[in-house]
Steps between C-alpha positions, in 0.01 A plus 500: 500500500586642826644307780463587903877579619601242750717600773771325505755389831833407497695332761857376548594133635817475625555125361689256768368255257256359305265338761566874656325642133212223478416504907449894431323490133277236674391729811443827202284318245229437797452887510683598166535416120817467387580695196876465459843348636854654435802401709769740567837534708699732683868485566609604831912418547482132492140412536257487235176528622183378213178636533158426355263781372147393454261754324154423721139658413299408855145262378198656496 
């Protein structure tokens, strides 16, 4: 069985907090399917900074 290769974007959230995640997932699903969520965090000195990466395929 063969399947068509979706292309596949991924962009980076920088998270403030979660109404920050769900405000933005809200406005990407109009134009975009979401495929996948991680959450990640950098360490810079003293701040820790989380960010959400969302795996998107844009609707047909």
């Amino acid at each position: 069985m063969k399947f068509r290769e979706e292309k596949f974007d991924t962009i980076k959230i920088k998270t403030g907090s979660e109404e920050d995640v769900t405000k933005a997932i809200e406005e990407i699903s109009v134009t975009h399917i979401i495929i996948d969520m991680q959450y990640g965090f950098t360490v810079d000195r003293d701040s820790v900074m989380w960010y959400s990466v969302l795996i998107i395929a844009r609707k047909k």
